[in-house]
MARTORTI-314345 format. One line per 8 residues: number of its first residue (from 1); their letters; for each residue x, y, z of C-alpha. Coordinates in Angstrom, 2 decimals. Each point is the difference from the previous one (the first is absolute). Example, Ala and Ser with C-alpha at 12.3 -4.5 7.8 and 13.67 -1.06 7.14 Angstrom:
BEGIN
1	AS	12.30:-4.50:7.80  1.37:3.44:-0.66
***
This chain:
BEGIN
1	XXXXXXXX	18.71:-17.92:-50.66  -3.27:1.69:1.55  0.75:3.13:-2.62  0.56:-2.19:-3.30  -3.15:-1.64:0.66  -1.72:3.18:0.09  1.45:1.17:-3.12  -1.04:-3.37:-1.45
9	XXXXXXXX	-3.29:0.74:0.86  -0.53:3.28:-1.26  1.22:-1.29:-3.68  -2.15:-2.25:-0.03  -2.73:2.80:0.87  0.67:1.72:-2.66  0.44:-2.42:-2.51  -3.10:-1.02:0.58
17	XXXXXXXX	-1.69:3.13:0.19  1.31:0.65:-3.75  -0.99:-3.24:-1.05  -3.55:1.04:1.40  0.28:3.69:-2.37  0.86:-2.06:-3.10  -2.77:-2.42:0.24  -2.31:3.01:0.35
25	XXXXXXXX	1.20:2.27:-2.73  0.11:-3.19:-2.28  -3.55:-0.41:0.69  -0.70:3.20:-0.76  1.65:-0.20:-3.66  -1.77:-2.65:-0.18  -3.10:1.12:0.82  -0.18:2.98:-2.04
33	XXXXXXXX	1.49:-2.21:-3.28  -3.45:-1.91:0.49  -2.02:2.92:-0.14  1.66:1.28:-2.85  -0.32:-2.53:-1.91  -3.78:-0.54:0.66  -0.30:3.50:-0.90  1.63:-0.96:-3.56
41	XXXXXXXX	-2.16:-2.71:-0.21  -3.47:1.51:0.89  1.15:2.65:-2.48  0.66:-2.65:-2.49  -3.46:-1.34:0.33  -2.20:2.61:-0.52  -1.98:0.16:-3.15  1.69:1.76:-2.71
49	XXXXXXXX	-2.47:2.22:-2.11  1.54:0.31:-3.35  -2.36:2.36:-2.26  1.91:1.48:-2.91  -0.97:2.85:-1.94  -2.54:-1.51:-2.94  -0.43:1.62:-3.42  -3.57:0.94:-0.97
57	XXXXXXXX	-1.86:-1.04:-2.78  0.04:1.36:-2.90  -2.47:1.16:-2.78  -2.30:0.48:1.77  -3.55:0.48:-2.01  -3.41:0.02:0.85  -3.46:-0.11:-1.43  -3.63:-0.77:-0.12
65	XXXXXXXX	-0.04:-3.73:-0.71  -1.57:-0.49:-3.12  -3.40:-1.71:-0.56  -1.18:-0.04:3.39  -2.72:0.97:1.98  1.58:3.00:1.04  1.91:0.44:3.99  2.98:-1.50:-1.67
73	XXXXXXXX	3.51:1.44:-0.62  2.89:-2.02:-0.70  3.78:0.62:0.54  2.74:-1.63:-1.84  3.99:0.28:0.72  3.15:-1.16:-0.30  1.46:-2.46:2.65  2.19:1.67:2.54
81	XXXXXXXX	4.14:-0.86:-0.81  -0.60:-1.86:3.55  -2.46:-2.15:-0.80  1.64:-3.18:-1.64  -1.54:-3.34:0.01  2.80:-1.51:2.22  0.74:1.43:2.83  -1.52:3.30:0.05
89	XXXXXXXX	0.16:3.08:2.13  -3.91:0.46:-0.40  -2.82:-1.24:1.81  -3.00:1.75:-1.67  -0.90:3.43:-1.59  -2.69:2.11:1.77  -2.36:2.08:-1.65  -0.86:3.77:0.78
97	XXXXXXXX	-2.65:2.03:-1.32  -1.02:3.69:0.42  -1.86:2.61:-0.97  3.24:2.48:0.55  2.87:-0.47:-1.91  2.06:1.03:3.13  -1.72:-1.27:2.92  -2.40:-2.03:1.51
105	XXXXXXXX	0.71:-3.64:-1.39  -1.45:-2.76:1.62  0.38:-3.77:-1.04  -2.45:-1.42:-2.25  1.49:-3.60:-0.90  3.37:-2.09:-0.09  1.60:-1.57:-2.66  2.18:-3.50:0.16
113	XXXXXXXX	3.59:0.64:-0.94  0.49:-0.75:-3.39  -2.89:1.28:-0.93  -0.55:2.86:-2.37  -3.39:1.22:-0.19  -3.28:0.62:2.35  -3.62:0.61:-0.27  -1.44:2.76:2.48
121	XXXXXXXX	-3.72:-1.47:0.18  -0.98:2.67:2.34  -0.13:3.54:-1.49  -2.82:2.65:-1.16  -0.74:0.53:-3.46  0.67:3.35:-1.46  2.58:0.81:3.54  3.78:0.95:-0.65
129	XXXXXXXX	2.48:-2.46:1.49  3.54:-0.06:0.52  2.25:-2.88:0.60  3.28:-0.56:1.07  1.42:-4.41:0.78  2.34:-0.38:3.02  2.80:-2.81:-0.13  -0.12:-1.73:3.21
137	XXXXXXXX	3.21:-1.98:1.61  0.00:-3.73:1.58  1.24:0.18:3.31  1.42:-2.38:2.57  -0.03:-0.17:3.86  -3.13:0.36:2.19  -1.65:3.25:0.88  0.13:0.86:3.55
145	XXXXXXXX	-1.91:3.26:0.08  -2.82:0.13:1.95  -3.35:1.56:-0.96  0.28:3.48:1.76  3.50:0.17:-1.87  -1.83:-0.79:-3.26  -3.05:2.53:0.43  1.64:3.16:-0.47
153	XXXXXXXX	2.40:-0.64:-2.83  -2.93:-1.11:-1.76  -1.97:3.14:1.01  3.32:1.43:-1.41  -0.37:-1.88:-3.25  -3.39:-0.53:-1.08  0.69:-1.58:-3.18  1.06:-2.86:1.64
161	XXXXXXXX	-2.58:-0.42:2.04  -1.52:-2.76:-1.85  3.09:-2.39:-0.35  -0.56:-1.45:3.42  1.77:0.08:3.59  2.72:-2.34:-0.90  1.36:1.67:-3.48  -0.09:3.63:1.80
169	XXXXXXXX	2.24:-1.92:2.90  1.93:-0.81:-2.33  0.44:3.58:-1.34  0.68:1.12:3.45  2.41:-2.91:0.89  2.16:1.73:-2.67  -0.34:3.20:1.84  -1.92:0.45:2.97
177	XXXXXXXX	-0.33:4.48:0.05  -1.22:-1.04:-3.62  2.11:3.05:-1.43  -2.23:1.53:-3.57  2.50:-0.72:-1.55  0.27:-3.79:-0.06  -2.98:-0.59:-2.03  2.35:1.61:-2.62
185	XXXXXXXX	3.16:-1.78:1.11  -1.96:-4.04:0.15  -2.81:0.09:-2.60  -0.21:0.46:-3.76  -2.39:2.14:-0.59  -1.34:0.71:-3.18  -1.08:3.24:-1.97  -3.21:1.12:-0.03
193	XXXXXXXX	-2.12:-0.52:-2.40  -3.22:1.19:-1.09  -2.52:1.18:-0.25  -2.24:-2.18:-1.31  -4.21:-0.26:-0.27  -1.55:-3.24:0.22  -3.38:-0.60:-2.49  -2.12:-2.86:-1.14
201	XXXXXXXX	-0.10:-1.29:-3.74  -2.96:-0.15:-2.23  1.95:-3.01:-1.66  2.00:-3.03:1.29  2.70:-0.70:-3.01  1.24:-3.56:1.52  -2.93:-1.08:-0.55  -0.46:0.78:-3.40
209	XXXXXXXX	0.69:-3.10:-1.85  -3.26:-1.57:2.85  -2.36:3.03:-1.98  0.88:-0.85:-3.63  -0.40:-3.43:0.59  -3.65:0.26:1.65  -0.66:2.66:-2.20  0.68:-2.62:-2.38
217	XXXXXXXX	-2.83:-2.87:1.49  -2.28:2.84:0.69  0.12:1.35:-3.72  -0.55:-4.21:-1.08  -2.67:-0.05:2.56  -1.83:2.94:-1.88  0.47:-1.20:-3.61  -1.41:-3.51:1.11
225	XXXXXXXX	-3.09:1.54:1.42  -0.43:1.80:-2.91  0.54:-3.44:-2.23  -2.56:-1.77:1.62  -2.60:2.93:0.50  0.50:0.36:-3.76  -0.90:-3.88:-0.37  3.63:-1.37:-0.77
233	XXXXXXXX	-0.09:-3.52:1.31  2.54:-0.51:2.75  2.11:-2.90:0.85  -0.33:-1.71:3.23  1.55:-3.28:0.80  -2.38:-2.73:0.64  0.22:-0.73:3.99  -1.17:-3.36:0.80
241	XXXXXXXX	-1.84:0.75:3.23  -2.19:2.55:-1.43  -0.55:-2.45:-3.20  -1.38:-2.73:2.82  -2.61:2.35:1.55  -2.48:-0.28:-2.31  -0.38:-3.86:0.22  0.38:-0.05:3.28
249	XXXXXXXX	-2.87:1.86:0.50  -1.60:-2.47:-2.70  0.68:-2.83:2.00  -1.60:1.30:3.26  -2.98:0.80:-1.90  0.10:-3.62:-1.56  0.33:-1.44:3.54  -2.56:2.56:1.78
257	XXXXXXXX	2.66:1.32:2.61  1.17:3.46:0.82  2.72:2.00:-0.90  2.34:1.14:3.05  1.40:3.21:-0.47  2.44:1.17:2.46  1.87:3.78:-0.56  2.69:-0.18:2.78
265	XXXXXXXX	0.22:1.08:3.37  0.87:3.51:-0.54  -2.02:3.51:-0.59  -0.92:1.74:-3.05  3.70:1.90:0.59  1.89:-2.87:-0.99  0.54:-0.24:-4.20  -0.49:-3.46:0.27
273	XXXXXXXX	-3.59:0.08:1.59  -0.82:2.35:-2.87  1.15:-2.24:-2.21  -1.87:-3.15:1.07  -3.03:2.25:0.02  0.28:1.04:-3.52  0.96:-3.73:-1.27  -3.43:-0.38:2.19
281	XXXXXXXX	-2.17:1.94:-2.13  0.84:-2.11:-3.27  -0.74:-3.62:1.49  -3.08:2.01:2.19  -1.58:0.46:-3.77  1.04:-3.32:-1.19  -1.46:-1.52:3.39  -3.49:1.94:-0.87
289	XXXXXXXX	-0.39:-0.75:-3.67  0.81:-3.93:1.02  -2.62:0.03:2.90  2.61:-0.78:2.59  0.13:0.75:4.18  2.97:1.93:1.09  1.28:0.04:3.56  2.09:2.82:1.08
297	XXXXXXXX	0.84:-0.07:3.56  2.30:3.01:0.74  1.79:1.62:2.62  0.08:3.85:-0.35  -3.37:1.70:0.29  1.26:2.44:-2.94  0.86:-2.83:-2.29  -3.66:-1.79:0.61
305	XXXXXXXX	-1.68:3.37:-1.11  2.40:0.09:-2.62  -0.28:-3.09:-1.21  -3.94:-0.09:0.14  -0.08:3.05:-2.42  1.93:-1.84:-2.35  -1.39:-3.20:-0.16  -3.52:1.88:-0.12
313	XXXXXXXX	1.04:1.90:-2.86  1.24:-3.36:-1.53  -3.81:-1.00:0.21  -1.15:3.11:-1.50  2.59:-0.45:-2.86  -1.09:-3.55:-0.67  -3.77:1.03:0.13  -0.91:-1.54:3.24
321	XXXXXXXX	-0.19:2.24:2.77  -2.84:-1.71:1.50  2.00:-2.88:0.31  2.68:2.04:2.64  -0.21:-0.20:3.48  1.96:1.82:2.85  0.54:-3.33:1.71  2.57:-1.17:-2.66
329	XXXXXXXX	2.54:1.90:1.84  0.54:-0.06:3.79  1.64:1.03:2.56  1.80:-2.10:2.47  2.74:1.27:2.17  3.32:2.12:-0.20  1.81:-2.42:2.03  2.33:-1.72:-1.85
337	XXXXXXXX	-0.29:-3.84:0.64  -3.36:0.63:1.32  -1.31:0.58:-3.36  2.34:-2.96:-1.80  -1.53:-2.20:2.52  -3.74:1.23:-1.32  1.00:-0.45:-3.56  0.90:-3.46:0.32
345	XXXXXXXX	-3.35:-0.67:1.85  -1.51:1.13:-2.82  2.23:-2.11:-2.30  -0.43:-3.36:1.93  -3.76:0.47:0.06  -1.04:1.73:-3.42  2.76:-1.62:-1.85  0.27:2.75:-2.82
353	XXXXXXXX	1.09:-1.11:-3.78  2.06:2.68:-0.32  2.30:2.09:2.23  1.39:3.26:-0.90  2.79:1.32:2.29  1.11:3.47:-1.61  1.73:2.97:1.98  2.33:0.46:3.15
361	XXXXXXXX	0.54:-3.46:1.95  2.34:-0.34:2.71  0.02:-3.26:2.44  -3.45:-1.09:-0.79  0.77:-1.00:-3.75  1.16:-3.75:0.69  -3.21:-0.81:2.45  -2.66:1.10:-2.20
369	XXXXXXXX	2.14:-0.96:-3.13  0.41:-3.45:1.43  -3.45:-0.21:1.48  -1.35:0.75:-3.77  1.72:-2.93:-1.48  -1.06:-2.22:2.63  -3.57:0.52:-1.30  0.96:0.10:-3.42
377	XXXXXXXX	-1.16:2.95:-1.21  1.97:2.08:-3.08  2.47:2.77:1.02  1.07:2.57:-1.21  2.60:2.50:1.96  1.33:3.19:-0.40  2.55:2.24:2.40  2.78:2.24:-0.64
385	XXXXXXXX	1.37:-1.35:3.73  3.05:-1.85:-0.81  0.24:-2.20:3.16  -3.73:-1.62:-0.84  0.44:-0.45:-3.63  1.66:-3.36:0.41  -3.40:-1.21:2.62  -2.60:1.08:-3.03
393	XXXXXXXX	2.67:-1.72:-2.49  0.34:-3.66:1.73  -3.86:0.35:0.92  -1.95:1.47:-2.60  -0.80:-0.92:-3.40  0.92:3.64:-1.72  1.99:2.81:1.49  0.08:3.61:-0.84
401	XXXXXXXX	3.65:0.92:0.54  1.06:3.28:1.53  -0.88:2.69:-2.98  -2.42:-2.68:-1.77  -2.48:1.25:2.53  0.66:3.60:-0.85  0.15:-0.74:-3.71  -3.55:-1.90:0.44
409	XXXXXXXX	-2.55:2.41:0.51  1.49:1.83:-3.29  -0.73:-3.79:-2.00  -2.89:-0.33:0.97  -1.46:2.98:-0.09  1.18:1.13:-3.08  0.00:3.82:1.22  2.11:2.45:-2.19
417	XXXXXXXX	1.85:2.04:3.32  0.57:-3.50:1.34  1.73:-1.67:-3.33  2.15:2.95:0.03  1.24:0.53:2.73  0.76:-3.61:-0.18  2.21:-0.35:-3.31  1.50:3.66:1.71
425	XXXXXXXX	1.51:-2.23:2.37  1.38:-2.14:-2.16  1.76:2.23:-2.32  1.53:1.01:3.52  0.97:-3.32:0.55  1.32:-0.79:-3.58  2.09:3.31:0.68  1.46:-1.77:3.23
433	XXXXXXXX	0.36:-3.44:-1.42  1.85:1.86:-3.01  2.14:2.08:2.78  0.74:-3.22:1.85  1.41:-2.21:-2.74  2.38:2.91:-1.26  1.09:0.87:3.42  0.88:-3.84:0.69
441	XXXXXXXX	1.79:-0.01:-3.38  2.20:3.34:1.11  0.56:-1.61:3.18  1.19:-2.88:-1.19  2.48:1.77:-2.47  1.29:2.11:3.11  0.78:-2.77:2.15  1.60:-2.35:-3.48
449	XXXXXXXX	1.95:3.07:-1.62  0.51:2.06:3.45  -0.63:3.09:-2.96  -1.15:2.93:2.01  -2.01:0.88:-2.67  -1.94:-2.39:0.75  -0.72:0.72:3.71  -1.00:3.12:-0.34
457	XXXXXXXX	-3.08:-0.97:-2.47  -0.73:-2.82:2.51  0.22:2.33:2.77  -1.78:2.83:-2.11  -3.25:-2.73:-1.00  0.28:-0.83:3.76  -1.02:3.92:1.26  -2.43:-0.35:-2.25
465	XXX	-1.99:-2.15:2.16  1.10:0.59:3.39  -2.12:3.27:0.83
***
C-alpha cells in the first residue's frame, strides 16, 4: 500500500512538471507572435515615399524679353506629361541658370506647376546665359533627417542648395548615400538651352496704340495754338462761375466792401494753387480798374510772393500801380485750422461782398464756405478735389467744377498757348467719348450674339486704353 502511494505520487510529479513546460513554451509562442506582429505593424506605419520618375519639359526656349528695360530673359515650355490639372505628380518647376553649359547651375526662381513660362528679372545685359527647368515631385511622409545629415549632401549638390532644408530631406528620404545617379532616376530634367543675351529696347511696342493716340492730342494741341496765334476765334463754353465774377466784383464796389480772395491751402507745387493764382490775375485787374480792396490772406510764404507779383502787375496793367500795396496779401500761418480759424475772423468782422475760394481745399471748405454765407457775401468756388465739391456746391452761389478751374485761366485770359492746349484736350476727350460709345455697342453685341467676333474688337478697343 506504502509503494502504490509512492508511485501515485511521483505521477502526479511529473504530470505536473509537464503541465509547468507547456505553459512556458506556450508563452513563449506567444510572446514572440506579439513581437512579430508589432514588427509588421511598425513596418506598416512608416511613411511611404513614393517619387516616380517625372518627364521634363519640353521646348524649352529662351530669350531677352522684349520691350524691357533690359536684365530680363524669359523662358517658355511645354508642360511636363506629369503635370495634369488633377492629380498631378508635380509640385513646381525650378529654375537653373549658368554661365557653363555643363556645370555650375544654381537656382534662380520656381515656377507653379502648370505653369509654362518665367521671367529671370535678375541678369546682366550683354552676359551669356544658359538655362536648363527641373520637374520637381510632390512627396508624402515627414522628413526625419537631421541637419548634419542634410549639410553634406547639399555640399554634394549645390544646385539645390536654394530649395530649402525640407525639399533636400525629402531628396534624401528617397535615398539617404544620395547616389549621382538619382537626380537622373527622380527628376525631369530638361535640355539646355541657350545661350541667350539680355538688352534694353529703344521702343516699347505694347504701348504703341498709348503713342499714336497722344501723338494724336499733342498734334491738335499744336494746330490750335497755331489757330488762335493766327487770330482764329476759338470756342469756349460759357461757364457760369466765371460769367458771375465780374458783377460780383460790381456789387462790392457798389456796397464799399472788400473782395476776399482765398487760393487754397497748398504751395505753388500743387496745379490747383497755380490755377487760382492765374484766375487771380484777371479779377486782380478788374478789382483795380473798379477801385476795389482785395484781401488775400494766404498760407504758403511762396504763394504770398507769388500772388503779390501778380496782383501788382494787375495794377500796372490797369494803369494804377500807385494804387498797389504789399499789404493786400498776407501771410498768416501754415497750420491748417489755425489759418481757417483767422479767415473767418476776418470774415465775421470785415464782412467782405465777395468771396473767392479757388484752388486745393481739403477739410476747411465747409467752415469758411458756411461762414461766408452766414454773412452773406457772393461766392464763388473752384477745386478739382472731388470730396469738397459737394461743400462749395450746397454753400456757394457759383462753383468751378473739377477742370472748369483749369479751363478758366485759358477764358479769361484769352492767351493763345492756353486756348490750345485747351480744345487739345478736348479733341482727346471727343476721341475717348467716341471710343467709349463704340466699345459699349461691341460689348453689348458680344454678350446678345455670344459672336466671337465681337469680343475680340471689344477686347481689342479695351487694350487700347488700359496702358
Amino acid at each position: 500500500m506504502c509503494g502504490l502511494f509512492c508511485v501515485w505520487k511521483m505521477l502526479k510529479l511529473k504530470v505536473a512538471i509537464f503541465t509547468l513546460l507547456f505553459l512556458l513554451l506556450s508563452c513563449f509562442s506567444a510572446v514572440a507572435q506579439t513581437e512579430e506582429e508589432i514588427s509588421d505593424t511598425t513596418a506598416s506605419e512608416e511613411p511611404s515615399y513614393r517619387i516616380p520618375k517625372l518627364a521634363p519639359v519640353t521646348n524649352l526656349e529662351v530669350q531677352d524679353s522684349p520691350d524691357d528695360a533690359g536684365g530680363e530673359i524669359e523662358l517658355t515650355w511645354k508642360l511636363s506629361a506629369d503635370d495634369t490639372e488633377d492629380n498631378g505628380l508635380v509640385s513646381k518647376y525650378v529654375i537653373l541658370r549658368s554661365q557653363n553649359r555643363t556645370s555650375d547651375f544654381h537656382i534662380v526662381g520656381v515656377a507653379n506647376h502648370q505653369d509654362t513660362s518665367y521671367i529671370d528679372k535678375g541678369t546682366q545685359d550683354g552676359t551669356e546665359y544658359y538655362y536648363k527647368v527641373v520637374t520637381f515631385p510632390k512627396y508624402e511622409g515627414e522628413v526625419r533627417l537631421t541637419r548634419e545629415e542634410i549639410d553634406p549632401l547639399m555640399d554634394e549638390f549645390p544646385e539645390f542648395t536654394e530649395l530649402g532644408i525640407k525639399d533636400v530631406s525629402m531628396l534624401a528620404e528617397y535615398d539617404r548615400n544620395l547616389a549621382a545617379a538619382f537626380i537622373d532616376e527622380i527628376l525631369g530634367i530638361s535640355a539646355v538651352a541657350g545661350p541667350v543675351k539680355s538688352s534694353a529696347q529703344w521702343f516699347n511696342s505694347k504701348d504703341l496704340d498709348t503713342f499714336i493716340i497722344g501723338l494724336v492730342i499733342c498734334t491738335s494741341v499744336v494746330i490750335f495754338i497755331g489757330l488762335a496765334r493766327g487770330g482764329r476765334k476759338l470756342f469756349l463754353r460759357r461757364i457760369g462761375g466765371l460769367q458771375a465774377i465780374e458783377n460780383a466784383i460790381g456789387r462790392a464796389t457798389e456796397m464799399g466792401k472788400s473782395i476776399l480772395f482765398i487760393p487754397g491751402i497748398q504751395d505753388m507745387d500743387d496745379v490747383q494753387t497755380v490755377a487760382g493764382i492765374t484766375i487771380l490775375g484777371r479779377i486782380a485787374k478788374t478789382i483795380a480798374e473798379y477801385d476795389t480792396k482785395i484781401n488775400m490772406p494766404v498760407s504758403r510764404s511762396i504763394v504770398m510772393t507769388t500772388a503779390r507779383e501778380t496782383i501788382k502787375e494787375a495794377y500796372l496793367s490797369a494803369g494804377r500801380p500807385d494804387a498797389y500795396s504789399d499789404d493786400m496779401v498776407h501771410y498768416i500761418t501754415d497750420e491748417q485750422f489755425g489759418y481757417v480759424a483767422a479767415v473767418d475772423g476776418i470774415m465775421v468782422r470785415e464782412k467782405p461782398a465777395t468771396c473767392f475760394y479757388l484752388g486745393a481745399f481739403f477739410a476747411e471748405s465747409l467752415i469758411m464756405a458756411e461762414t461766408g454765407n452766414s454773412i452773406g457775401a457772393i461766392q464763388i468756388a473752384g477745386t478739382a478735389m472731388p470730396a469738397q465739391l459737394p461743400f462749395f456746391v450746397a454753400a456757394c452761389d457759383y462753383t468751378l467744377i473739377g477742370e472748369e478751374l483749369f479751363a478758366a485761366s485759358a477764358y479769361l485770359s484769352g492767351e493763345p498757348k492756353q486756348l490750345g492746349s485747351l480744345k487739345g484736350q478736348d479733341v482727346g476727350k471727343v476721341i475717348a467719348m467716341v471710343f467709349i460709345i463704340v466699345g459699349t455697342a461691341f460689348a453689348t453685341l458680344a454678350a446678345v450674339t455670344g459672336s466671337e467676333t465681337f469680343l475680340e474688337i471689344t477686347n481689342m478697343i479695351k487694350s487700347w486704353f488700359s496702358a
